[in-house]
C-alpha positions as CSV (number, residue, x, y, z in Angstrom):
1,X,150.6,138.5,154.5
2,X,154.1,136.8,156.2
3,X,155.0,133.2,157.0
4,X,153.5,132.2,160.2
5,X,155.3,129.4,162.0
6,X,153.7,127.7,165.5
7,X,156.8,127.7,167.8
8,X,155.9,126.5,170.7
9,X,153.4,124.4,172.0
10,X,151.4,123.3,175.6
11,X,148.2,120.9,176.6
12,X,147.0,119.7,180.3
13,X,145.6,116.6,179.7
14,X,141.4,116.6,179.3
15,X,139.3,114.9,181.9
16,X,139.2,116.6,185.8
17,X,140.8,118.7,186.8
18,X,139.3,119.3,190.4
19,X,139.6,122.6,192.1
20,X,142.2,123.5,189.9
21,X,141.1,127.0,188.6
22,X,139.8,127.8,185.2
23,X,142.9,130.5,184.7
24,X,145.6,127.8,186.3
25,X,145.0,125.5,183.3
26,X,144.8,128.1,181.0
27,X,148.4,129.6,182.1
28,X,149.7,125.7,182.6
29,X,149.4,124.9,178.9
30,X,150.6,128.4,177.8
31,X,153.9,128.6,180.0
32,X,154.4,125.5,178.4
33,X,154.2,126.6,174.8
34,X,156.3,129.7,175.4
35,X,158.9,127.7,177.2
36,X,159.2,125.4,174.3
37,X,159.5,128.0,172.0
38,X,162.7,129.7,173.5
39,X,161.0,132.7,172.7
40,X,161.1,135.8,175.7
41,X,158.0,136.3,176.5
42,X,158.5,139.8,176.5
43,X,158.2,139.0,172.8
44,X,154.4,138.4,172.3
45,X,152.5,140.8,171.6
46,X,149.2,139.6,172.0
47,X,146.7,136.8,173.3
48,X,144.0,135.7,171.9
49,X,141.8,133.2,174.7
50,X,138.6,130.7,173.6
51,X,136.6,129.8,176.0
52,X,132.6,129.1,175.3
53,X,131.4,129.1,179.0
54,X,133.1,130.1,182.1
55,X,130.9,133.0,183.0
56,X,127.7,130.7,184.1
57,X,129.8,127.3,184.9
58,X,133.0,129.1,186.8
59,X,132.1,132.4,187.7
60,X,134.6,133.8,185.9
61,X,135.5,136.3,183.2
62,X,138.0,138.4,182.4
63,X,140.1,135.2,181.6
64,X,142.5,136.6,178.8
65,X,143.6,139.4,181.4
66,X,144.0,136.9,184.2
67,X,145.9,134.3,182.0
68,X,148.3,137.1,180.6
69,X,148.6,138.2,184.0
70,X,149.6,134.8,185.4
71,X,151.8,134.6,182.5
72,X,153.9,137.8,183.1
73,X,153.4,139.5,179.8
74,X,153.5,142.9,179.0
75,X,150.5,145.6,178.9
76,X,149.3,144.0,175.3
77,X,145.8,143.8,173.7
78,X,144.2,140.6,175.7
79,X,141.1,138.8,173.9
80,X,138.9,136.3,175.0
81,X,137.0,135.0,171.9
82,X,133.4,132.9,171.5
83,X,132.1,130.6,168.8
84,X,130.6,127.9,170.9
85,X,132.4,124.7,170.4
86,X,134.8,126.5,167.7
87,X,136.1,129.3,170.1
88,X,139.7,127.6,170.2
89,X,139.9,127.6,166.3
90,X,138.9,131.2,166.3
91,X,141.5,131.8,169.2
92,X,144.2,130.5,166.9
93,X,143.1,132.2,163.5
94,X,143.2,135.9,165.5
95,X,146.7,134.8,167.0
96,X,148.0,134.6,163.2
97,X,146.3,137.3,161.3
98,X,147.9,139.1,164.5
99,X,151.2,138.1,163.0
100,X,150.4,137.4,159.6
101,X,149.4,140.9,158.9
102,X,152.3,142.4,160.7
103,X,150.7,143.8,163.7
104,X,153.3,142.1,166.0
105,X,155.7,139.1,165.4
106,X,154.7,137.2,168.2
107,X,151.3,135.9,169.5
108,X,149.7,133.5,171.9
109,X,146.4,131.6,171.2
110,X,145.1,129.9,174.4
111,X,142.0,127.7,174.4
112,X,140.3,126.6,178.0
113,X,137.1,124.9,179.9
114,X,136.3,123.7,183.2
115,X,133.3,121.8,183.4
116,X,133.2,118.8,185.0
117,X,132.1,120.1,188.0
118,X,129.0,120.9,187.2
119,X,125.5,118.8,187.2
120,X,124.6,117.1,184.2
121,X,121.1,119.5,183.8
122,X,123.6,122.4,184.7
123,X,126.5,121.5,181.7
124,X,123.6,121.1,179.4
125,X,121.9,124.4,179.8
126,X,125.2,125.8,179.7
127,X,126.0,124.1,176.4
128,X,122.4,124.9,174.9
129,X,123.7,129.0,174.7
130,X,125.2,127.8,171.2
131,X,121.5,127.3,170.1
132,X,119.3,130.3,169.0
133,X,117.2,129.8,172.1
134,X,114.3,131.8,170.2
135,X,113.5,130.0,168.1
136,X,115.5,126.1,168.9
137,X,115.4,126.1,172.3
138,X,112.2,126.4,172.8
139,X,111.2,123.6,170.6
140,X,113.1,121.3,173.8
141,X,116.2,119.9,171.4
142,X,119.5,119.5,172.4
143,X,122.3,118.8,170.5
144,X,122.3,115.2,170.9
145,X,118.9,115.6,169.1
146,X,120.3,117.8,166.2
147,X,122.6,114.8,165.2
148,X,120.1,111.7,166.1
149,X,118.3,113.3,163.3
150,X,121.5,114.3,161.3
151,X,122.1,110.9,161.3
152,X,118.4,109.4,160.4
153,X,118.4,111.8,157.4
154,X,122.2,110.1,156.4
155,X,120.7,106.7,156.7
156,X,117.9,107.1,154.6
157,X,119.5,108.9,152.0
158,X,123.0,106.9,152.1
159,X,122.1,103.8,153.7
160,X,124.7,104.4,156.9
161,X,124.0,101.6,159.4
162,X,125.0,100.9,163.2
163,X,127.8,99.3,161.9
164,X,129.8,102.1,160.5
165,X,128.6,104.7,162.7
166,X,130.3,102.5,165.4
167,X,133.2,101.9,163.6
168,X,133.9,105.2,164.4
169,X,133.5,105.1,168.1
170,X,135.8,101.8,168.2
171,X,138.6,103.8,165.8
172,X,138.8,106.8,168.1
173,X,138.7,105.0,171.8
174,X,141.2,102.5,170.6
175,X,143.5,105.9,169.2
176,X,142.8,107.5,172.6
177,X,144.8,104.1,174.4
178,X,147.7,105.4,173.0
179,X,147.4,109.2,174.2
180,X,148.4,110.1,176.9
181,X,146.4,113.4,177.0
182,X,142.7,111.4,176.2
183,X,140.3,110.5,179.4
184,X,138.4,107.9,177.8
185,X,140.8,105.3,175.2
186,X,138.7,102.5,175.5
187,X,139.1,99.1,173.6
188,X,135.2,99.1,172.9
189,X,133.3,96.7,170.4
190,X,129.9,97.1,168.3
191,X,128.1,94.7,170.8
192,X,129.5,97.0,173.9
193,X,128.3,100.5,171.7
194,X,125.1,99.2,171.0
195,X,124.2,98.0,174.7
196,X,125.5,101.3,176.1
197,X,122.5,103.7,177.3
198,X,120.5,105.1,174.4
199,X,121.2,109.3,174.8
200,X,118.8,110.3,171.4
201,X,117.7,107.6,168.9
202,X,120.1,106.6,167.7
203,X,122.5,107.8,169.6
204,X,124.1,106.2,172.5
205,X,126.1,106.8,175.1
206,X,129.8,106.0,173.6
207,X,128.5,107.8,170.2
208,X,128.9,110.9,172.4
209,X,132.4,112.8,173.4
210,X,132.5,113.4,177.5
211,X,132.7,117.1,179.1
212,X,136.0,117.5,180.0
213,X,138.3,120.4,181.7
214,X,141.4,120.8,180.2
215,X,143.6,124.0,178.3
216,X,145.8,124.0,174.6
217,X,147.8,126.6,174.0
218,X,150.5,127.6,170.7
219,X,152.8,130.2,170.1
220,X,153.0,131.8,166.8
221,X,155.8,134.2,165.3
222,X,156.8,135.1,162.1
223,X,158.9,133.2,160.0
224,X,161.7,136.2,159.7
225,X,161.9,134.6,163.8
226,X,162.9,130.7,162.9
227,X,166.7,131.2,164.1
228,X,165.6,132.3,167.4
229,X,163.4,128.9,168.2
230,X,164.4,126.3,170.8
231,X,161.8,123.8,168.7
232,X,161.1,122.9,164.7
233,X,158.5,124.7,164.1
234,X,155.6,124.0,161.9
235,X,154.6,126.2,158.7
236,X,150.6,127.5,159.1
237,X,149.4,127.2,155.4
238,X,146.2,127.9,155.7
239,X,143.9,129.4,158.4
240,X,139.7,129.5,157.5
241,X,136.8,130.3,159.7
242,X,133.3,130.6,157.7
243,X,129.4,131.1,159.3
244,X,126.8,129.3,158.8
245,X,123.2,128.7,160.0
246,X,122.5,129.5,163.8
247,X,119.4,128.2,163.7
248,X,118.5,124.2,162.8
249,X,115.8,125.7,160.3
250,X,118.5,127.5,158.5
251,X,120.4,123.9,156.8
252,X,118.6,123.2,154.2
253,X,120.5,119.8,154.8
254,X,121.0,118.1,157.6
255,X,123.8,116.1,155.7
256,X,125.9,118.8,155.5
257,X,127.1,121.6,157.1
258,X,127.5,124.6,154.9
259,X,130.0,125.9,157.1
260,X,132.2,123.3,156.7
261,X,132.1,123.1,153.3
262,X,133.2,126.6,152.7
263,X,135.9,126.7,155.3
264,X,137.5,124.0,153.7
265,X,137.5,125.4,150.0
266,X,138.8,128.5,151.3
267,X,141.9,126.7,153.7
268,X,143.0,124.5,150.2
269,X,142.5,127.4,147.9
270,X,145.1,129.6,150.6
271,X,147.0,126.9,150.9
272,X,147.2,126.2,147.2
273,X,146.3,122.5,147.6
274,X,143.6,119.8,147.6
275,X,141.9,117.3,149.9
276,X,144.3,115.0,148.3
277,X,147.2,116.2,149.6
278,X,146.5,115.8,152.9
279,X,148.0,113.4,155.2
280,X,145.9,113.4,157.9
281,X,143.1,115.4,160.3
282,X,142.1,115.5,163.6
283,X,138.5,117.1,162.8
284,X,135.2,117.5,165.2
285,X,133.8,114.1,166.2
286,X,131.2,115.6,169.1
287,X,129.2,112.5,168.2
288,X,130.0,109.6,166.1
289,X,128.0,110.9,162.8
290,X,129.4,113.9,163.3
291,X,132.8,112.1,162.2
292,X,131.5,110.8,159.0
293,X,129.6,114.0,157.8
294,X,132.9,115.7,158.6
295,X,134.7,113.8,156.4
296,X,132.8,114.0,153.7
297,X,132.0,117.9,154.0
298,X,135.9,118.6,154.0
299,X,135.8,116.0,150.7
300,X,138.7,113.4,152.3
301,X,135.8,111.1,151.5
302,X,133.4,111.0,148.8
303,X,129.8,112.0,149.6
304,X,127.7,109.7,151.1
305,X,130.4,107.3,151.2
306,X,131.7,108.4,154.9
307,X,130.5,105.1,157.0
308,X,131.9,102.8,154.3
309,X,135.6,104.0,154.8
310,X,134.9,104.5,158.8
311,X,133.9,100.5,158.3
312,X,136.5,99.5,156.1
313,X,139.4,101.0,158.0
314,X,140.2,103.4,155.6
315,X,140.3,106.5,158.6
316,X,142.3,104.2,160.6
317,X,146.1,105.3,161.5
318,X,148.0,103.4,158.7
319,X,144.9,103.8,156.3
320,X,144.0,105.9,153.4
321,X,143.4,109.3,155.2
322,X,143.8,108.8,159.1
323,X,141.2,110.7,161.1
324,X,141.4,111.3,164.4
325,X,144.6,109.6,165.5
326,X,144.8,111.4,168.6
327,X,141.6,109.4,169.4
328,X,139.5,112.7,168.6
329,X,136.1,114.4,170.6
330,X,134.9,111.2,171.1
331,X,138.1,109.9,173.4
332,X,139.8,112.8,174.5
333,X,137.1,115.1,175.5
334,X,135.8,118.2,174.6
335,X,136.7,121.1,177.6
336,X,134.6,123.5,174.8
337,X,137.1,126.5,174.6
338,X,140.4,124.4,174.3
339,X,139.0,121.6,171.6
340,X,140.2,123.6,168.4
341,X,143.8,124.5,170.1
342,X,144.0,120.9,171.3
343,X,143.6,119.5,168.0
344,X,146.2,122.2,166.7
345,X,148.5,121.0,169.3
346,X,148.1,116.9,168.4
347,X,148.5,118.1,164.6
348,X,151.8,119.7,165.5
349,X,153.1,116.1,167.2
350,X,152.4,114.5,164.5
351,X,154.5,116.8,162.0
352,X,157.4,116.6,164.5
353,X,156.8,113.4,164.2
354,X,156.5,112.8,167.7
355,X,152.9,111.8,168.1
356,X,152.1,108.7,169.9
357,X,150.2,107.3,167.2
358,X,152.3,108.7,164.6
359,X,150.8,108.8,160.7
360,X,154.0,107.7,158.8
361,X,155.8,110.4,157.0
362,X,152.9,113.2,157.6
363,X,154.1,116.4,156.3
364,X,150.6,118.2,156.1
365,X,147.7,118.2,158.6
366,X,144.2,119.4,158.3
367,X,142.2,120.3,161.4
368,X,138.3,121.6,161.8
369,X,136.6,122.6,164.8
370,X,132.9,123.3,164.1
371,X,130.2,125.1,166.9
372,X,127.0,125.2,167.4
373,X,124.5,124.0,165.1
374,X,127.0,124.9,162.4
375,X,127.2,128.5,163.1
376,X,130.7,128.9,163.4
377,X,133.8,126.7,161.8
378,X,137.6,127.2,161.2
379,X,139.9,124.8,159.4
380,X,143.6,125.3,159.3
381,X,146.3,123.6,157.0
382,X,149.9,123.0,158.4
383,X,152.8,121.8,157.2
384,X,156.3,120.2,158.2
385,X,158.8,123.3,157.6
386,X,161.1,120.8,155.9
387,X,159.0,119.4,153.5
């Protein structure tokens, strides 16, 4: 397996996006990246495109045809990819096995949703395709449900309270005043949280990320290629994707997400590190809990122990392990396909060093986009080339 560096990278900003169409923001973000890169675009040879939903909310398919199309590239293999909320993360781990394994030196990973436009009732039944619908969706539960009850079983076993769950919330909106990308920085308080509209004990409204629209794309060539870059590029140490249960009766634990877990192990043992050694992570906050079972599933935090730091300001920019500095799920939105990317893209800011709410001398970044009720997962280790 070769070097894989990200050369070149490209984001809309998340929130709406009107009648903008579904492929326009997908080949907005992308042009971008291969601009940056200084790479001809004649050069990539292949695209890999996550997107979870734009057959039943858009009307259209076909996206990874009509996006290299838009884009100008040659007659190359075109994907569109699907793992629920993780289809960006996917989209990026095909994009470097493609160049990783030597099957071209260049390739494009593209993540991108539209969904604002649609009804709340539509966007929900939309969303509830990630659940086995045989045998969960029947039983009514959404997944605002699957983490109300996530989140009892933490409090009972750990003792998490309303406190540090909202610490959480009031971390990420505050990180999402300083991006420029984020819909919904906020400066929000505990009293504001808790008087917010209850979604799904106990769950409230600014405990959950918005729907968004929005696209993230990268470029990705082989190291052999790092003369010919326009950008500093960023070393991909690890890239992990794992399964695990698609049904809510499959986790034994509601604590933890199996998938996760494994992902993880398998990004440090590639990378040949440990949680330790990581600098910071922009990981899936779809809900508030979500953050601190994260956390401690990747082991940046000690089990059980995930509120506590939220609480103490230990996930804080300027912290012990910063979390979400981009202001995360919860403050920039989650357009389904491009979340994975997006984080990706924030990740390589901060390496640059160029991030808005830049973590002081970060050299390696961890990122983890989860879907469904933990059925799919990638996590991906990068690294400052000159550290």
């Amino acid at each position: 397996m070769r070097q894989v560096l990200i050369a070149g990278i490209g984001s809309t900003p998340f929130g709406r996006h009107g009648e903008i169409a579904i492929q326009s923001l997908a080949i907005r973000a992308a042009d971008t990246a291969i601009r940056e890169s200084g790479i001809d675009r004649k050069e990539v040879g292949a695209l890999y495109l996550g997107n979870f939903v734009s057959g039943p909310l858009t009307g259209q398919e076909v996206l990874a045809g009509l996006v290299a199309d838009g884009l100008g590239l040659g007659q190359i293999p075109c994907t569109k990819v699907e793992g629920a909320c993780a289809s960006g993360g996917i989209a990026f781990r095909h994009a470097y096995l493609a160049v990783a394994s030597g099957m071209c030196d260049v390739a494009l990973a593209v993540g991108v949703e539209k969904m604002t436009h649609a009804d709340t009732a539509t966007a929900t039944a939309a969303l509830n395709c990630a659940m086995d619908n045989r045998s969960d969706g029947i039983s009514g539960l959404t997944f605002p449900g699957l983490f109300g009850l996530a989140w009892q079983i933490h409090a009972e076993r750990y003792g998490t309270n309303r406190e540090q769950v909202s610490a959480v919330v009031t971390k990420n909106k505050a990180n999402g005043l300083l991006n420029p990308l984020a819909q919904m920085g906020a400066t929000v308080g505990a009293d504001q949280i808790l008087q917010s509209p209850l979604i799904c004990d106990p769950l409230r409204l600014y405990d959950c990320c918005p729907t968004s629209d929005g696209a993230a794309a990268l470029l990705l060539v082989a190291a052999d290629r790092r003369s010919e870059l326009a950008t500093t590029p960023i070393s991909v140490m690890a890239s992990a994707q794992t399964r695990g249960s698609a049904r809510i009766a499959g986790h034994p634990d509601l604590c933890t997400f199996e998938a996760t877990v494994m992902a993880a192990k398998a990004a440090y043992a590639q990378a040949g590190i440990s949680a330790k050694d990581v600098d910071f992570v922009e990981l899936h906050d779809c809900f508030s809990i979500a953050e601190i079972i994260d956390t401690e599933d990747l082991g940046i935090v000690p089990r059980g122990h995930g509120g506590g730091y939220a609480f103490e300001g230990r996930t804080k920019v300027g912290g012990d392990i910063p979390v979400n500095p981009s202001g995360g799920l919860l403050s920039k939105g989650h357009p389904v396909g491009a979340t994975g990317l997006g984080q990706i893209y924030e990740s390589v800011l901060q390496l640059r060093g160029q991030h808005p709410n830049q973590v002081r001398d970060a050299a390696i970044g961890l990122t983890h986009n989860l879907g469904g009720t933990g059925v799919a997962c990638t996590v991906n280790i990068l690294k400052r080339t000159d550290a």
